[in-house]
N, C-alpha and C positions, 0 to 999 in steps of 0.2 A: 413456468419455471419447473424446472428437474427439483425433483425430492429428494433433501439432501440431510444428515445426517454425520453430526459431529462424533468421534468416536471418541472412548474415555480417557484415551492417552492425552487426547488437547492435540496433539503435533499432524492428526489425521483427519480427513473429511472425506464423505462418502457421497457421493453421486450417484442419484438412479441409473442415469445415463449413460455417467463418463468414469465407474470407479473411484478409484483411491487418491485421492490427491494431498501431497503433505506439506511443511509449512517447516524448513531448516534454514540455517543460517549460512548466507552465502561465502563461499570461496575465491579465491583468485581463478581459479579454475571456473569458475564460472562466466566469468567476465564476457569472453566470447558470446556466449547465450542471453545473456544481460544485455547487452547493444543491440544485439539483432532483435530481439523483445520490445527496447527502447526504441529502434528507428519505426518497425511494426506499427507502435502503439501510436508514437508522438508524432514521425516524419522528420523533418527538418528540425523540431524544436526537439529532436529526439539528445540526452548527454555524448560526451565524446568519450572517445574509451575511456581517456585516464581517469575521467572523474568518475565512470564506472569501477573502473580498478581502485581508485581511493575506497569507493564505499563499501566493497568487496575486501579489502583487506585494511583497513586503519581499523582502530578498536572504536575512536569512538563515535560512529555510525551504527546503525544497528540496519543492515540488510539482509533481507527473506527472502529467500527464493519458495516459489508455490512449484513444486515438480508434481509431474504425473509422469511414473513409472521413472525414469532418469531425466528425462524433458523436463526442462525450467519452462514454465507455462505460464507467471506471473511474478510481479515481483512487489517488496516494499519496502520505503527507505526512510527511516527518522532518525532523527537528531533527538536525545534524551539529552534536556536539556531542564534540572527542576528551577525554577517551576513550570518548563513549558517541553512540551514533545513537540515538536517542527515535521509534519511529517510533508516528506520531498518527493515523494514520487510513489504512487500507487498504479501496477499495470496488470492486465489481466490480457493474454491473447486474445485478440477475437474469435475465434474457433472454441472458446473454454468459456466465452463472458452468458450471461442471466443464467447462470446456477449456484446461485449466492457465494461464490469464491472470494469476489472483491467483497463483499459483506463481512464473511469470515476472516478474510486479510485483516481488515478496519478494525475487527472489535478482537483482535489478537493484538494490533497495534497499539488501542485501546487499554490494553490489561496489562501490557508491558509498561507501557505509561505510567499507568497507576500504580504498578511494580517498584518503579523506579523515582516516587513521590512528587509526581508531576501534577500540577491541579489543574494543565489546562493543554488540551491537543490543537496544535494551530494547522493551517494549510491554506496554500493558492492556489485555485484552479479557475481554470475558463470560465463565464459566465455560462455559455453555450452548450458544455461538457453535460452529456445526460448522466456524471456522475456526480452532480449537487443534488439528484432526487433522494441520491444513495445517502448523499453525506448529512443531508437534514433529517431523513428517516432515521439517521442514528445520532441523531441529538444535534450537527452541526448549526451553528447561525452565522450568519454574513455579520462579520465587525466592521467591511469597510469592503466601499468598489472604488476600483482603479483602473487604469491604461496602463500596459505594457507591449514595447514592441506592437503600437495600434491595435491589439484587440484589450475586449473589454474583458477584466480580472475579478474576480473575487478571494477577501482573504475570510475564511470561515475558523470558529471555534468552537470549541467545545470545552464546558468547565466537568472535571471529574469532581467527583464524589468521593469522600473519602472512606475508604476501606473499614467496615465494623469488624 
């Protein structure tokens, strides 16, 4: 994994590799690059625009765009919900994934969470997804497996800590 190195602003992340990569809140303007991301990452089970467009412009979604240089390279979508953050879709381009991006994503998602007086961050992802290695290294646990649309699901959480 590329060496990587958070910078003091919080909003920035350094890559040995790949540079600068920063973590803003997305636009309607962005929506275009959002789907193309989303088909990229997920395929068929990728959102349709609109509901790209809702999460891009409704207030209460909270959507991140990850750019490097003007390129949306990643994305993340929660629902602050206290007492629970829902988070709905975490992507990272292929081209940009194992240099702790989606890590960084997560524990920005994390802090927002706890920002916003949530005690507990939820999510569903694939069993199969090699991002449950991610999600349990950062504290996630499986609450419950399920079937959806025939593959096998996981809904994972994580209880926060409250802020001294």
């Amino acid at each position: 994994m590329a060496r990587a190195v958070r910078q003091a602003s919080g909003n920035d992340f350094l890559t040995a590799d790949q540079g600068f990569f920063s973590l803003e809140p997305a636009t309607p303007r962005d929506v275009p690059a959002l789907f193309e991301l989303d088909v990229l990452c997920f395929g068929p089970r990728a959102w349709s625009w609109a509901a790209w467009w809702e999460v891009a412009s409704w207030p209460g979604w909270t959507c991140q765009v990850l750019r490097r240089e003007s390129r949306v390279v990643g994305a993340l979508v929660m629902l602050l919900w206290p007492p629970v953050a829902q988070l709905a879709s975490v992507a990272v381009h292929p081209r940009f994934r194992s240099r702790g991006l989606g890590s960084w994503m997560l524990q920005e998602a994390i802090a927002s969470a706890r920002r916003a007086s949530c005690r507990w961050v939820a999510l569903e992802v694939d069993r199969d997804n090699p991002a449950v290695r991610l999600y349990r290294r950062l504290g996630f646990g499986v609450t419950r497996r399920f079937r959806e649309d025939g593959l096998a699901r996981l809904e994972m959480v994580r209880r926060l800590r409250r802020c001294p």
